[in-house]
N, C-alpha and C positions, 0 to 999 in steps of 0.2 A: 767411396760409394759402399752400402751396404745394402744386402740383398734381403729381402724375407719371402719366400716361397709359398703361398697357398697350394699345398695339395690337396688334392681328392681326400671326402669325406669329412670338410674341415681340417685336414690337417695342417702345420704349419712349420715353417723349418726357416731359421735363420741363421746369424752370426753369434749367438750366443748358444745355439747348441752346437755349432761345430766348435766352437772356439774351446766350450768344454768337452767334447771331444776328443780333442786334440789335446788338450791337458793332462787326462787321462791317459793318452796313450804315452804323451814325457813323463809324465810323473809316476805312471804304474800304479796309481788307486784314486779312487773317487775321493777321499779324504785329499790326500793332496792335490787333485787338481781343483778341488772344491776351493781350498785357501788358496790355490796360485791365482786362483779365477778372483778370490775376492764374497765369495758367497759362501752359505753355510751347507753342511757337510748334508742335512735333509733338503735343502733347495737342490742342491745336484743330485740326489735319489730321486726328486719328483721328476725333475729334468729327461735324465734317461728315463723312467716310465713312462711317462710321455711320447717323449720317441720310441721308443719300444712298441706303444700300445698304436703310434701312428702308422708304423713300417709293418708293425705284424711280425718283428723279430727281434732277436736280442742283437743290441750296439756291443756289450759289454760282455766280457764271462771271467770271474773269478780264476784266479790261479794257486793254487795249493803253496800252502805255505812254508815253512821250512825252516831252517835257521834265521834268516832275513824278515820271515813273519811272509803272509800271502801278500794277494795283492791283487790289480784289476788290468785287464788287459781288454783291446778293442777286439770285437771279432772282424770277420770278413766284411760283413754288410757294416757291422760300425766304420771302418776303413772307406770300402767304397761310398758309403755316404757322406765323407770330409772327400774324399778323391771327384766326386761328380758336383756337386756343393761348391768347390773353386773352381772347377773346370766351369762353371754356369757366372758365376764370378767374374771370370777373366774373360769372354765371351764377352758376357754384361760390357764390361769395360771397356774393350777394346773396340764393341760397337759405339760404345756412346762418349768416348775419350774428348772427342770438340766440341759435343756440344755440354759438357759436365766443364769445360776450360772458359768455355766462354759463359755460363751461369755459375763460375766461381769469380769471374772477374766482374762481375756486377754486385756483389757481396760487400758489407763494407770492411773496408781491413777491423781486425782485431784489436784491443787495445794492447794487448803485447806485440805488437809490430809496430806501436806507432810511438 
C-alpha cells in the first residue's frame, strides 16, 4: 500500500518524498541520498523545495564541514514529517489490512510465481 497525501493549498506529500528523506538522513547529504534513491542530484533539490515551499519550513540544514567535507542533515520538522507520514501509513494499514487481502487475491498471479 502506498499513501499520497493531498494537503491544504494544493500541497502533496507521498512515498517518494519521505523515502528521500529518509535517505538523506542515512546518507547525511542530498547527493547521496539522491544516488541511493536512484535519481539525479537536481531532481532531489527540486524535491525538497517543494516540500520546503509546501510546509513553510526547512526539512533539511546543511552542516559545516570539516575534515570528512559537510554535509546534509534532517531538521526537526524534516524528522516529524517521516515520523507522522508512517504513523498515517500504518493506521492506513491496519485499517484496511482485509480488505487490501482479499483485492489482492483477486489479482492474477504474476508470471514470476507461475
Amino acid at each position: 500500500m502506498t499513501i499520497r497525501l493531498d494537503l491544504a493549498s494544493d500541497a502533496a506529500f507521498g512515498p517518494s518524498e519521505v523515502r528521500l528523506l529518509e535517505a538523506i538522513a542515512s546518507e547525511g547529504s542530498i547527493r547521496g541520498a539522491a544516488r541511493a534513491r536512484g535519481i539525479s542530484y537536481r531532481h532531489a533539490w527540486l524535491v525538497i523545495e517543494e516540500v520546503e515551499q509546501d510546509l513553510g519550513g526547512k526539512v533539511t540544514i546543511a552542516e559545516t564541514g570539516g575534515r570528512g567535507g559537510g554535509g546534509t542533515a534532517l531538521t526537526a520538522l524534516g524528522r516529524e514529517v517521516i515520523e507522522l507520514y508512517r504513523a498515517v501509513e500504518k493506521v492506513a494499514l491496519l485499517a484496511t489490512y482485509t480488505k487490501l487481502l482479499a483485492l489482492s487475491s483477486l489479482t492474477r498471479p504474476s508470471v514470476a510465481s507461475s
